[in-house]
GUBALO-513560 format. One record per residue (C-alpha): y, x, z; residue in three letters. Coordinates in steps of 0.05 Angstrom, whole numbers, plus 5000, padded with zeros to 4 digits. Each point is the difference from the previous one (the first is absolute). Layout:
N
YXZALA...
***
This chain:
339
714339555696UNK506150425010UNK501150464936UNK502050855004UNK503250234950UNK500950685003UNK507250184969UNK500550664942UNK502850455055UNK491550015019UNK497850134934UNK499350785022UNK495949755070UNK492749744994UNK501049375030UNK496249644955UNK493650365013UNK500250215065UNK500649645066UNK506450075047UNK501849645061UNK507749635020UNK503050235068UNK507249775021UNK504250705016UNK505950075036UNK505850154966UNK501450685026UNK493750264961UNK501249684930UNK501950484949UNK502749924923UNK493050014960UNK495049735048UNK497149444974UNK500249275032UNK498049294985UNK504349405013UNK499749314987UNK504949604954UNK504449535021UNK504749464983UNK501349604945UNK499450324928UNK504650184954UNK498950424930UNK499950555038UNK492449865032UNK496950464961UNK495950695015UNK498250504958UNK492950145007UNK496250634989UNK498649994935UNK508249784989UNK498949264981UNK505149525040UNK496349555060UNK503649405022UNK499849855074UNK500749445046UNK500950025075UNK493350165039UNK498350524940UNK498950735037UNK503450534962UNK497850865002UNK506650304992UNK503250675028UNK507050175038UNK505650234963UNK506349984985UNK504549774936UNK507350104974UNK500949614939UNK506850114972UNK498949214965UNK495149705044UNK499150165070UNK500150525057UNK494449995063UNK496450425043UNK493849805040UNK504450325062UNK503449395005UNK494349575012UNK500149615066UNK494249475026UNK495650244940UNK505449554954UNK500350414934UNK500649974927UNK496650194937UNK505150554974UNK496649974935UNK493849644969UNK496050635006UNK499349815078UNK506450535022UNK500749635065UNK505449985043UNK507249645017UNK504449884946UNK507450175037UNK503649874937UNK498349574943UNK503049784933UNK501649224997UNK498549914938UNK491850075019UNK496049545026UNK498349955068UNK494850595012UNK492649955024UNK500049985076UNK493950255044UNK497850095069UNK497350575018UNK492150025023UNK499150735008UNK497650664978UNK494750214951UNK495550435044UNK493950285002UNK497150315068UNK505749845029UNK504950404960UNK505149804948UNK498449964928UNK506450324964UNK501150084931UNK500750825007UNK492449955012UNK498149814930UNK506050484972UNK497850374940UNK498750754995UNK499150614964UNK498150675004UNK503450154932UNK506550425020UNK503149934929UNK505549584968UNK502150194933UNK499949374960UNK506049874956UNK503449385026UNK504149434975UNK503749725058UNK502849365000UNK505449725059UNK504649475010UNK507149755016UNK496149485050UNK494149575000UNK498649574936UNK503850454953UNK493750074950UNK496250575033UNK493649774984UNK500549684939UNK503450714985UNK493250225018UNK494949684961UNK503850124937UNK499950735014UNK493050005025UNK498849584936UNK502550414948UNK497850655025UNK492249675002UNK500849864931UNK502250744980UNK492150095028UNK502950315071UNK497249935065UNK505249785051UNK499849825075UNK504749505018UNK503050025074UNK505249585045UNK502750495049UNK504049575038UNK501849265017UNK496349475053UNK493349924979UNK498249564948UNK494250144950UNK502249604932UNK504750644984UNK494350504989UNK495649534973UNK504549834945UNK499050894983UNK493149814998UNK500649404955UNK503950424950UNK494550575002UNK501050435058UNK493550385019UNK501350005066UNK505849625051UNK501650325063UNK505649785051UNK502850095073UNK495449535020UNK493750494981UNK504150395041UNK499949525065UNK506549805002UNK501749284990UNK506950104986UNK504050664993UNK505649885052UNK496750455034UNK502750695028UNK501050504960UNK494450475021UNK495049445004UNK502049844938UNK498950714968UNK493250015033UNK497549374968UNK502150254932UNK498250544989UNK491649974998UNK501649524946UNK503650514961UNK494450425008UNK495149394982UNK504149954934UNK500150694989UNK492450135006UNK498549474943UNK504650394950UNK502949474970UNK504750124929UNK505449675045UNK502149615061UNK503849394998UNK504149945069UNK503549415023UNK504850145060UNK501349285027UNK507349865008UNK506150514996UNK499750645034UNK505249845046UNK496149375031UNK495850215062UNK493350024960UNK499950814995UNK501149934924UNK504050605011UNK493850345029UNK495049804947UNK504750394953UNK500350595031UNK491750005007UNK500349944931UNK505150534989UNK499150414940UNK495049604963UNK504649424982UNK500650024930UNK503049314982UNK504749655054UNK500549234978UNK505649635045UNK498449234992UNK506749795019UNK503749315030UNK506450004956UNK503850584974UNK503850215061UNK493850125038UNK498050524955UNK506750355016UNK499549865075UNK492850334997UNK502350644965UNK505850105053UNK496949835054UNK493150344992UNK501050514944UNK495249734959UNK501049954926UNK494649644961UNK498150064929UNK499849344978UNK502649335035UNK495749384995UNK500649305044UNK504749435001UNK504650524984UNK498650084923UNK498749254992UNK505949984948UNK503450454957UNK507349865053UNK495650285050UNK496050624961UNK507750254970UNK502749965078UNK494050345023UNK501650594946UNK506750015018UNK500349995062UNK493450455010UNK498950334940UNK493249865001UNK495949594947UNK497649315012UNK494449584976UNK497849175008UNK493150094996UNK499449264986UNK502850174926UNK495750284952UNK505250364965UNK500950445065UNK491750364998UNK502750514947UNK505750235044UNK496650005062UNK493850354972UNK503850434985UNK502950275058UNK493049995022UNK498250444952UNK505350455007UNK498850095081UNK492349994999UNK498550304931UNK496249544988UNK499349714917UNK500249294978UNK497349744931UNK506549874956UNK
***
């Protein structure tokens, strides 16, 4: 019996409970968000893995079906696709979450990625199913939540264990905080690491229907923006705001901060090595609070950071480093911690 797995990109759809047909669809009507299944192919490698809905990883074999959605990717350390460049239904999973498209440049220090065939559309009376249709909204108009923003030099600079530390020590203060990834290619084990740390609620682009945020602009904005006004109806003490890679990466990272504008309180940059945080601050004007990441993994690289920056830096992997970095928390949020 051939297995679907339907990838995290779906976890917003209801394709678990409600019934949907597969129709092949020319090219010239796909779109970035509608949602497709595919079959796997070739031989595995470690890389045959899906996230599911619920963000547990599946592994595949060939013949397995797979519920995924077009997008597109631009992973400073990993890969760059699109689903434009698919030809003769050939394409690739862009992430585990079931991003689907054709990877056009890839690290070669991965594995070889999953390969699929395409099968065709999720429809239903003969129309697409897209990922816009299950977007979330609100009628709430209102964002004035006090934010702690946290962005990177790249991908896998410590964003999210940034995060959950934050999310984490603000819980324990007895605050309610919403945790949120802005930006990025969709994968759900980012916001559910908020919610292991005590987030009440996770929210991300994906609520938004958007399976990745190389987007345009505008579309972007659009997408964003009911879930700031989700957030902001709950009244949470705080937000906790991942914005995927750097700003300067085509993500809209840049974008996300300017939604947020005035309510960033607390600007965390989780940082590569030291001369990325300087690149970031010339380049994009940003100047953080507080430096975490590879970065501040030793004492060489916290003193270069200061003096080169100016800006305090923290390895959140030492225990020595919670008093200092609570308290610039404390100091940007006004928030108090026990001594």
């Amino acid at each position: 019996m051939t297995r679907t797995i339907i990838g995290s990109l779906g976890r917003i759809a209801d394709f678990d409970v409600q019934p949907y047909d597969v129709a092949r669809t020319d090219k010239e009507s796909w779109d970035t968000g509608d949602y497709i299944v595919a079959e796997v192919t070739g031989e595995a490698t470690e890389f045959y893995r899906i996230e599911d809905t619920s963000g547990d990883m599946i592994p595949v074999t060939a013949g397995d079906l797979v519920i995924g959605a077009l997008g597109h990717r631009a992973a400073t350390l990993e890969g760059v696709g699109t689903w434009t460049e698919v030809e003769g239904g050939k394409m690739h999973c862009l992430t585990n979450a079931g991003l689907l498209g054709v990877f056009t440049s890839i690290s070669a220090f991965l594995p070889r990625p999953i390969t699929l065939d395409y099968r065709g559309h999720v429809v239903r009376d003969g129309a697409k199913v897209c990922m816009s249709h299950f977007a979330l909204r609100s009628s709430y108009t209102g964002f004035e939540v006090p934010t702690v923003l946290i962005v990177g030099t790249s991908m896998s600079a410590g964003k999210t264990l940034t995060g959950r530390l934050i999310v984490k020590e603000l819980v324990g203060l007895g605050l309610t905080v919403i945790g949120a990834k802005l930006t990025g290619a969709g994968r759900y084990r980012d916001i559910l690491s908020f919610r292991h740390a005590g987030a009440t609620e996770i929210v991300d682009f994906v609520d938004g229907g958007l399976p990745s945020t190389v987007v345009p602009e505008e579309e972007f904005r659009a997408a964003i923006r009911p879930l700031l006004c989700y957030i902001g109806e709950r009244h949470p003490d705080f937000l906790v705001a991942e914005a995927g890679a750097s700003p300067l990466e085509p993500y809209n990272g840049a974008a996300a901060i300017d939604e947020l504008g005035k309510h960033i309180r607390c600007t965390v940059l989780c940082a590569s090595d030291p001369y990325a945080v300087v690149g970031v601050q010339q380049a994009f004007g940003l100047e953080p609070d507080v430096v975490c990441g590879p970065a501040a993994n030793t004492s060489a690289g916290r003193d270069l950071v200061r003096k080169l920056a100016d800006v305090p830096a923290f390895n959140l992997f030492e225990p020595d480093s919670l008093p200092g970095f609570r308290g610039i928390l404390r100091d940007r949020l006004g928030v108090r911690f026990p001594a």
